[in-house]
C-alpha positions as CSV (number, residue, x, y, z in Angstrom):
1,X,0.0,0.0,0.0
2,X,2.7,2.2,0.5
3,X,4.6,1.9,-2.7
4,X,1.3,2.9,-4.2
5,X,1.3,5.7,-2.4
6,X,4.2,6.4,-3.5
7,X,3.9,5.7,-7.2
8,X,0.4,7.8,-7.2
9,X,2.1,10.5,-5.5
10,X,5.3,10.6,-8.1
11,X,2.2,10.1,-10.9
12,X,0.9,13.1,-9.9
13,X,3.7,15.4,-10.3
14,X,3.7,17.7,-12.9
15,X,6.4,16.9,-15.7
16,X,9.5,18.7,-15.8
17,X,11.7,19.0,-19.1
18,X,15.4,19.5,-17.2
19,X,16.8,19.2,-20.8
20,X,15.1,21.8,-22.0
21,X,16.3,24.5,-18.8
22,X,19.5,23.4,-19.0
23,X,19.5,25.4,-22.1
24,X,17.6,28.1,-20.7
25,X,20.0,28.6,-18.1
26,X,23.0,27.5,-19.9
27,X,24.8,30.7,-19.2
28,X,23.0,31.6,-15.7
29,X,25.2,33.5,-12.6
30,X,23.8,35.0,-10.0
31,X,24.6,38.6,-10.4
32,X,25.9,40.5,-7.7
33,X,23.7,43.0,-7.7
34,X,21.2,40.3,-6.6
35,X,23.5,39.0,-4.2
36,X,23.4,42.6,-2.6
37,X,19.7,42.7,-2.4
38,X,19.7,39.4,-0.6
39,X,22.7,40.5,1.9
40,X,20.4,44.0,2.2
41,X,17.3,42.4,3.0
42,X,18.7,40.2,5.9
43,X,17.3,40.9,9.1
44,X,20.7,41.5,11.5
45,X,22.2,45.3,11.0
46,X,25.6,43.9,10.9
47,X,27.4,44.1,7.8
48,X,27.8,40.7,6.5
49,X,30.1,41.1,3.4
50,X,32.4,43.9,2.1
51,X,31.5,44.6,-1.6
52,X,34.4,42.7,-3.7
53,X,36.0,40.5,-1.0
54,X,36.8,36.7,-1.3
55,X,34.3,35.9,1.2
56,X,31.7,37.5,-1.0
57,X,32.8,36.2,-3.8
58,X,32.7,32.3,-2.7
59,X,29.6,32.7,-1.1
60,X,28.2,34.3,-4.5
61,X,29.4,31.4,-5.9
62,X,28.1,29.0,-4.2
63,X,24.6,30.4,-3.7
64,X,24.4,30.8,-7.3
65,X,25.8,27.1,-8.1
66,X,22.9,25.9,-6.0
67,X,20.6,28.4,-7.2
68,X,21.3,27.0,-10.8
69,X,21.2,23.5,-9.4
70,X,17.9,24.1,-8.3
71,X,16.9,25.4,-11.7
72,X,18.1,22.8,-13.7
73,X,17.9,19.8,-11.7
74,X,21.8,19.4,-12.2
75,X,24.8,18.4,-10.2
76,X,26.1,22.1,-8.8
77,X,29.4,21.5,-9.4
78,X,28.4,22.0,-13.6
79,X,27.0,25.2,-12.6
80,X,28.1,28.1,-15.5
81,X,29.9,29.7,-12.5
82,X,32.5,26.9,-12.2
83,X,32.7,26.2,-15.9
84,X,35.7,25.7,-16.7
85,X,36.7,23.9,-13.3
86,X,39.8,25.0,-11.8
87,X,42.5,23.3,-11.5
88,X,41.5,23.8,-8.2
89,X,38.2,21.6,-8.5
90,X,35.9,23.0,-6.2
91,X,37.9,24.5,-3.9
92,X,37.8,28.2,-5.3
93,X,33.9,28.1,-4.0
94,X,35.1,26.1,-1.0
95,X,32.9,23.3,0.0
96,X,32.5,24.9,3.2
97,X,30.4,27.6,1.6
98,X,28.3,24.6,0.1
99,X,28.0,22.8,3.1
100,X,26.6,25.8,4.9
101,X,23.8,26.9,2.5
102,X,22.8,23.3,1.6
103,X,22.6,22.8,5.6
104,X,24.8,20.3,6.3
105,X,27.1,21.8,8.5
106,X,26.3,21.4,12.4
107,X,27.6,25.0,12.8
108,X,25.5,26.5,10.4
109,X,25.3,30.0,11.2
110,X,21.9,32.3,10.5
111,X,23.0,34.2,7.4
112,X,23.6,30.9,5.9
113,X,20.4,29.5,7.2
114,X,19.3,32.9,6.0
115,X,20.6,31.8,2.7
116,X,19.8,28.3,2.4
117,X,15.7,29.1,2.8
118,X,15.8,31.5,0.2
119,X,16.9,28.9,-2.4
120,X,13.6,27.6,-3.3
121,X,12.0,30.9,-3.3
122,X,14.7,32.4,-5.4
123,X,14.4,29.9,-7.9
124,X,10.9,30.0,-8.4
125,X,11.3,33.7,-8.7
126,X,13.2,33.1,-11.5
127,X,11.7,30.5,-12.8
128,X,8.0,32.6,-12.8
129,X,6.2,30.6,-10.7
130,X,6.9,27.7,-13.2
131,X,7.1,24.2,-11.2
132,X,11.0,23.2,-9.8
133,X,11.8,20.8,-7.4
């Protein structure tokens, strides 16, 4: 009974052509501007990140690798952003960052959480309302 469940609830969904956004968003970055909206909105007064610095930068990054994830159904690491990969792999967006705002890291601090729960949101934003998952 429950793998019906399951396979009614799965029929149900509404069909998603990935294919078809990955060539939407082929070329997709989150632009800072954007980013500086985000950091403006956040509740705390503190200043969170310096215009231009690294820390800035990675997080930008990595917020728009997941964003783009999220958009495309796609692995984050292919995101436009890191295209070509570094010699570096990864570590130029520093899988810290990653951990953080995809909430995986016990320490997670509130401008990350801040961060992660705007994912969703910010990709249906873009997307216009159109179903993502």
């Amino acid at each position: 009974m429950l793998f019906q469940r399951l396979t009614d609830h799965v029929a149900d969904q509404p069909t998603v052509d990935y294919a078809a956004r990955r060539k939407r968003f082929a070329n997709w970055t989150l632009p800072e501007s954007d980013l500086q909206r985000i950091v403006e909105k956040y509740p705390s007064r503190r200043r969170l990140l310096a215009r231009g610095s690294q820390r800035g930068a990675r997080m930008r990054i990595g917020f728009s690798a997941l964003v783009w994830s999220q958009l495309t159904g796609s692995e984050w690491r292919l995101a436009p952003d890191l295209q070509p990969l570094p010699v570096e792999g990864v570590a130029m967006v520093d899988a810290g960052v990653i951990h953080q705002l995809q909430g995986r890291n016990p320490d997670h601090q509130p401008f990350y959480t801040y961060l992660h729960d705007l994912l969703p949101d910010y990709a249906s934003t873009i997307l216009g309302g159109e179903h993502h998952q």
